[in-house]
C-alpha positions as CSV (number, residue, x, y, z in Angstrom):
1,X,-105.6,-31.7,89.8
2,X,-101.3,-32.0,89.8
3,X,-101.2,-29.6,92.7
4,X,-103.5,-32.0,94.7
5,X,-102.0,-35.3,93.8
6,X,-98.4,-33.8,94.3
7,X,-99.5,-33.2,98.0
8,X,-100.8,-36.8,98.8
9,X,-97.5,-38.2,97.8
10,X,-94.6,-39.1,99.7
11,X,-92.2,-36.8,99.8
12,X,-88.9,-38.4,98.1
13,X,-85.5,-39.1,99.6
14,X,-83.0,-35.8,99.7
15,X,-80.0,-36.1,98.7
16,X,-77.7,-37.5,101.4
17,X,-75.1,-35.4,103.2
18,X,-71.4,-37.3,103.7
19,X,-71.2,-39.0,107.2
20,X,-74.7,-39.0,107.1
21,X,-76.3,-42.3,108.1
22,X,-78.8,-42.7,104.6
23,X,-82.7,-42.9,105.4
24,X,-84.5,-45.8,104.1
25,X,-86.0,-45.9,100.6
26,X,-89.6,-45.3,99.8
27,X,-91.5,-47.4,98.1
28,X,-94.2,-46.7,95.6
29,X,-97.7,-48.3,96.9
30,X,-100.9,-48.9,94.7
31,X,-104.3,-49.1,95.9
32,X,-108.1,-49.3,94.2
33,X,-110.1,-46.7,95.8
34,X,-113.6,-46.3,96.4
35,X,-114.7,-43.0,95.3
36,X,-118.0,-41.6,95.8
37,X,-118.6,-38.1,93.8
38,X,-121.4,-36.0,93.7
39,X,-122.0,-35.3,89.6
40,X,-124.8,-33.2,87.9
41,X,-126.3,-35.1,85.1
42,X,-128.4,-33.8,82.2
43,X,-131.2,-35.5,80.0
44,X,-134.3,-33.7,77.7
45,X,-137.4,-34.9,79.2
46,X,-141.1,-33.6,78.8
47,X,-141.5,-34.2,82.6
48,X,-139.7,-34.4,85.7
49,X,-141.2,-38.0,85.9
50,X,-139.9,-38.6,83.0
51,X,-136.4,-37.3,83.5
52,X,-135.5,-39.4,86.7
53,X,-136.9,-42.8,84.6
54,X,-134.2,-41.9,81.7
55,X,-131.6,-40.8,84.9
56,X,-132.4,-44.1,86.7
57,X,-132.1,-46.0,83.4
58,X,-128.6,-44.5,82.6
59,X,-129.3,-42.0,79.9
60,X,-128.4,-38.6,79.7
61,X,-125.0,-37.3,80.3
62,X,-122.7,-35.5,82.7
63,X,-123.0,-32.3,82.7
64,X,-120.3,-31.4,85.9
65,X,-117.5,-33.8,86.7
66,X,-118.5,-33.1,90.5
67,X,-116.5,-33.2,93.8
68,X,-115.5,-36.6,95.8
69,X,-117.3,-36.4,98.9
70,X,-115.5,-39.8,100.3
71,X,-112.4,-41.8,99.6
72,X,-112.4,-45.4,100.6
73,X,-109.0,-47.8,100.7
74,X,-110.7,-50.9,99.0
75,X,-107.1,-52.6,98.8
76,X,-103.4,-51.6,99.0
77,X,-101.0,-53.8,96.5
78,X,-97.8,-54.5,97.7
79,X,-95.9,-56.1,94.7
């Protein structure tokens, strides 16, 4: 997804025009996010009962990468 990560950043600095006062810097900021996705996962089962004990247990294997359905700030790093 470039085209959607080029949108959440900060636009940069143009280029300064003489007698122009120049406009602070930016800065480039870090944070962990919490991301919570929505994924379709696949596993061979002889039942559906069966199928969400192998699910539950962590077998099987993604099937769709899925869509984030919320985006949390856990902590912004300011080094």
């Amino acid at each position: 997804m470039p085209a959607r990560s080029a949108l959440l950043r900060a636009p940069r600095t143009a280029p300064i025009a003489p007698g122009v006062a120049p406009e602070t810097k930016t800065r480039l900021f870090h944070a962990r996010m919490l991301v919570t996705r929505v994924e379709e996962w696949c596993v061979e089962a002889e039942t559906q009962e069966q199928a969400r004990a192998l699910l539950a247990a962590g077998v099987g294997h993604r099937c769709t990468p899925g869509e984030s359905i919320q985006v949390e700030i856990d902590s912004l790093l300011d080094d």
